[in-house]
LUMRO-71843 format. One record per atom (N, C-alpha, C): x, y, z; residue in three letters. Coordinates in steps of 0.2 Angstrom, whole numbers, plus 2048, in hexadecimal, padded with zeros to 3 digits. Layout:
# residues N
XYZALA...
This chain:
# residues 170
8047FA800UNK800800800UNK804806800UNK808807805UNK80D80D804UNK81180D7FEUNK8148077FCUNK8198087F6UNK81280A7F1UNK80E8067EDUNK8098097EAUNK8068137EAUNK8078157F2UNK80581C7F1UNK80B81F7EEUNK81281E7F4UNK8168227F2UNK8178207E7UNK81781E7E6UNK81881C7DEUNK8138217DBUNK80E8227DDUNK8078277DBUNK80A82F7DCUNK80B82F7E4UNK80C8367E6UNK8148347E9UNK8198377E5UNK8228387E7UNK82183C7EEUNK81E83F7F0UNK81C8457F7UNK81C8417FDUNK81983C7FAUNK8168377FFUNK81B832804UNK81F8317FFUNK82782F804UNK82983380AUNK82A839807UNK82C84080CUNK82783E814UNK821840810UNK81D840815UNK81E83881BUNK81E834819UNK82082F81BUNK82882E820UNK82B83081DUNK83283181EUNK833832824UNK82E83C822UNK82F84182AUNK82B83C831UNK82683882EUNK821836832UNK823831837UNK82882C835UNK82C828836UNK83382883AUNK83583183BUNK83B83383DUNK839838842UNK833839843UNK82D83C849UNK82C83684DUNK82A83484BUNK82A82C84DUNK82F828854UNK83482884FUNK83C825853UNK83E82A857UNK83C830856UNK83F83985BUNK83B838862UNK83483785FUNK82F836867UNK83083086AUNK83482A868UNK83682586DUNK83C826870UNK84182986CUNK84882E870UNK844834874UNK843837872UNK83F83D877UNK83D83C87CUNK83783687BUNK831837882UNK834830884UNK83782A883UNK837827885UNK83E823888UNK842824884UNK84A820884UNK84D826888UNK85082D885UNK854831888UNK852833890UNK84B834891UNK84A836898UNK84D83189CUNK84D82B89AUNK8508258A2UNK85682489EUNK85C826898UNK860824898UNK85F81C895UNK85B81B891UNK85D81588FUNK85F816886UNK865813886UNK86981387EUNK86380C87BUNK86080D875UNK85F807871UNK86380586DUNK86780786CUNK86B808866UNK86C80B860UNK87180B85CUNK872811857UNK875818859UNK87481B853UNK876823855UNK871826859UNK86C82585CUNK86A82A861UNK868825869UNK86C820868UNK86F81E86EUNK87481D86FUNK87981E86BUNK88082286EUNK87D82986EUNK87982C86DUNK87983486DUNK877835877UNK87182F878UNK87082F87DUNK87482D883UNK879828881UNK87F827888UNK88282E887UNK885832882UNK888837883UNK88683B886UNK87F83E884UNK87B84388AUNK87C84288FUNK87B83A891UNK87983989AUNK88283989BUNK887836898UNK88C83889CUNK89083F89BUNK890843895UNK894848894UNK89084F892UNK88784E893UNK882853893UNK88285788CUNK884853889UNK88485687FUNK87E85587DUNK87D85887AUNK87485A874UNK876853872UNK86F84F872UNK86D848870UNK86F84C86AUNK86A850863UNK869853860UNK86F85385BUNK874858860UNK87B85985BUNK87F85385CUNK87E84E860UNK88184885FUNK87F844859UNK877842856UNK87783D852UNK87884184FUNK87984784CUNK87B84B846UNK88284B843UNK88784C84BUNK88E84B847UNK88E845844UNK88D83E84BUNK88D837848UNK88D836841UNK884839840UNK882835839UNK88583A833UNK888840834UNK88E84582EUNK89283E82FUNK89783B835UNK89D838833UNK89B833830UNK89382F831UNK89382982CUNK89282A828UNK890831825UNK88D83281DUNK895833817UNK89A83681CUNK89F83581AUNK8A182E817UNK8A182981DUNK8A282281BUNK8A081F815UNK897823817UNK89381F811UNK896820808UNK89A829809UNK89A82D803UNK8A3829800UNK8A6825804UNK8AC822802UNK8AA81D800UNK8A5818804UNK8A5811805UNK89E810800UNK89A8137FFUNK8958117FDUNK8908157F5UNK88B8117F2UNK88A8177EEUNK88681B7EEUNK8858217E9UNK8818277E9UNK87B8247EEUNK8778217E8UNK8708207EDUNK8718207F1UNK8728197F5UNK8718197FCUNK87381F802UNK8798227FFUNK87B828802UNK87682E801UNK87382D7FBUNK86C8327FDUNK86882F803UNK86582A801UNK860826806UNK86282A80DUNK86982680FUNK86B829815UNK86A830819UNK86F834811UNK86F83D814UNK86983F817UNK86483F814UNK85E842815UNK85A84081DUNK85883B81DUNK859839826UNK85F83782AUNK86583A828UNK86A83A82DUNK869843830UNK86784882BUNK86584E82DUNK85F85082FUNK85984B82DUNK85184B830UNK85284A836UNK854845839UNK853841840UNK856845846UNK85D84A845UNK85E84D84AUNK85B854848UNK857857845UNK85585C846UNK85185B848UNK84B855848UNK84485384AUNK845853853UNK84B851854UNK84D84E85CUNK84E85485EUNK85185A85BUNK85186285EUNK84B86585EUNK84786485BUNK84086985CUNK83C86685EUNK83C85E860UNK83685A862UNK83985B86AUNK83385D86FUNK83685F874UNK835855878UNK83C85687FUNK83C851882UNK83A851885UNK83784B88BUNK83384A893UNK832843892UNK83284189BUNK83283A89BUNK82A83A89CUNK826834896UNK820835898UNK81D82E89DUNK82182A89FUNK81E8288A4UNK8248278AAUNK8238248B0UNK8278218B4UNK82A81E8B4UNK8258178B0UNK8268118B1UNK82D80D8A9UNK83480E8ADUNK83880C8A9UNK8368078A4UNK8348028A7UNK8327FD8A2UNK82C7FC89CUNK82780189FUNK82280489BUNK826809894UNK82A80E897UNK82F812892UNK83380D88EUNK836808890UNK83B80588BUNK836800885UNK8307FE887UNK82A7F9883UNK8277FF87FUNK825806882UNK82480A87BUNK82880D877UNK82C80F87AUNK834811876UNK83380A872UNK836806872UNK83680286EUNK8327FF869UNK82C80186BUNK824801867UNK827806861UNK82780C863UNK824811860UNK82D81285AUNK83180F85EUNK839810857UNK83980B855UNK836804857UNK8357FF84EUNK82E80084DUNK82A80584EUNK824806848UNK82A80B842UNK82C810845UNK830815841UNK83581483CUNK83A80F840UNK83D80B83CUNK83B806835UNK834803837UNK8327FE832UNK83180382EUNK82B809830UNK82980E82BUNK832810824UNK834811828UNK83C812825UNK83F80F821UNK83D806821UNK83E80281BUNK839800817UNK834804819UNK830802816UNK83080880DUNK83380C811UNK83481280AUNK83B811809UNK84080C80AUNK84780C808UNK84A81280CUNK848813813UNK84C819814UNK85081781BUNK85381C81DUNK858819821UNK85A821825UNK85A82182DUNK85B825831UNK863827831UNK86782582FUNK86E82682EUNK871821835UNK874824836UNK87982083DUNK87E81883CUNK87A81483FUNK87E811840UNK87D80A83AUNK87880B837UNK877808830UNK87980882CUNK88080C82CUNK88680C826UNK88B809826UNK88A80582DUNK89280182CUNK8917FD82AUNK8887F982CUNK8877F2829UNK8887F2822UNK8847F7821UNK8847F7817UNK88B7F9814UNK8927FA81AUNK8967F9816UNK8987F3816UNK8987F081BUNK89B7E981DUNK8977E4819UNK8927E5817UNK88D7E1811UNK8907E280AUNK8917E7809UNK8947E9803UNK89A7E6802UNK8A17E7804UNK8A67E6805UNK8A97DC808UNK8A57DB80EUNK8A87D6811UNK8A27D180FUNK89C7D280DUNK8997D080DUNK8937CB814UNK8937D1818UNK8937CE81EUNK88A7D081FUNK8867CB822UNK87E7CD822UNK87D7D3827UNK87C7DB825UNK87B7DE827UNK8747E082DUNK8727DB82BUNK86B7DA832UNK8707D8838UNK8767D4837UNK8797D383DUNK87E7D783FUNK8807DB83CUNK8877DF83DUNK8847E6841UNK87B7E683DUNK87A7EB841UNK8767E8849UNK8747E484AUNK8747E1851UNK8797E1853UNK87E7E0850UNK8857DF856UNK8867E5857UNK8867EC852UNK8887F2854UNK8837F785CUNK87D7F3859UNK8777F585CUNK8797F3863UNK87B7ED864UNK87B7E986AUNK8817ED870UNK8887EE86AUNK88D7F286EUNK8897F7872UNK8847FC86FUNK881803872UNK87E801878UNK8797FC877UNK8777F987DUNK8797F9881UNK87F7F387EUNK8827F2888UNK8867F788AUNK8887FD884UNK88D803889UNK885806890UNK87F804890UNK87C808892UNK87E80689BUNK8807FE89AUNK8837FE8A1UNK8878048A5UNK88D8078A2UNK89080A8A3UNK88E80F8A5UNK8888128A1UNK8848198A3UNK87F8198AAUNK87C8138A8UNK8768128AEUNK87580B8B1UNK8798088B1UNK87C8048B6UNK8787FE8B5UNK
């Protein structure tokens, strides 16, 4: 159904896009950053960073996903590098003007809708070929190059985020 619209109306990507990346900002926002819990990627290293060095979640996944776009712009080709640009610059602008607060107490309530609400986000994401930038550019080099299945390289990278989260909040 969405592939069908978007092929009708090209707009309709955008809008999906943005909707998508609104999405995964209000599960960083209201639900991951307030209690410090990293999910991984780039805006969970954004988030250990805050909680131990007090830096703009924001200007963190920004710098990150510039140095992976670099990566991409060596290692990888044009398309995908477009794919990329575009929400590697959407998703921290979205994180800077979408305001934060924790909206519940209940930790584990926070981390099952956080969770809910960034694989609804994410699916949306694949589902138009798109892609938040971060940490989804090593796999698709290491799939390119080494030929390694990028569904596991990026769990394993995913995984390292996680467990730094020991170190933040114990």
């Amino acid at each position: 159904m969405i592939n069908n619209k978007i092929q009708r109306n090209p707009w309709f990507r955008w809008v999906v896009l943005v909707l998508a990346l609104e999405i995964i900002t209000l599960s960083i926002n209201f639900f991951y950053a307030p209690i410090n819990i990293a999910a991984g990627g780039a805006t969970g290293i954004a988030i250990l960073v805050d909680a131990v060095w007090g830096i703009n979640r924001s200007l963190t996944v920004l710098i990150f996903n510039i140095l992976m776009i670099v990566l991409a712009l060596i290692f990888l080709d044009k398309k995908t590098v477009k794919n990329i640009t575009i929400g590697s610059f959407l998703l921290p602008l979205l994180m800077e003007i979408t305001p934060s607060f924790q909206v519940t107490n209940n930790e584990l309530l926070a981390v099952i809708y956080g969770g809910g609400l960034m694989g609804f986000g994410v699916a949306l994401l694949y589902r138009i070929n798109a892609s938040s930038g971060g940490t989804t550019v090593p796999p698709m080099i290491l799939k390119k190059y080494f030929y390694i299945n990028s569904a596991i390289s990026l769990l394993v990278i995913d995984m390292i985020v996680i467990c730094m989260n020991v170190f933040v909040d114990g």
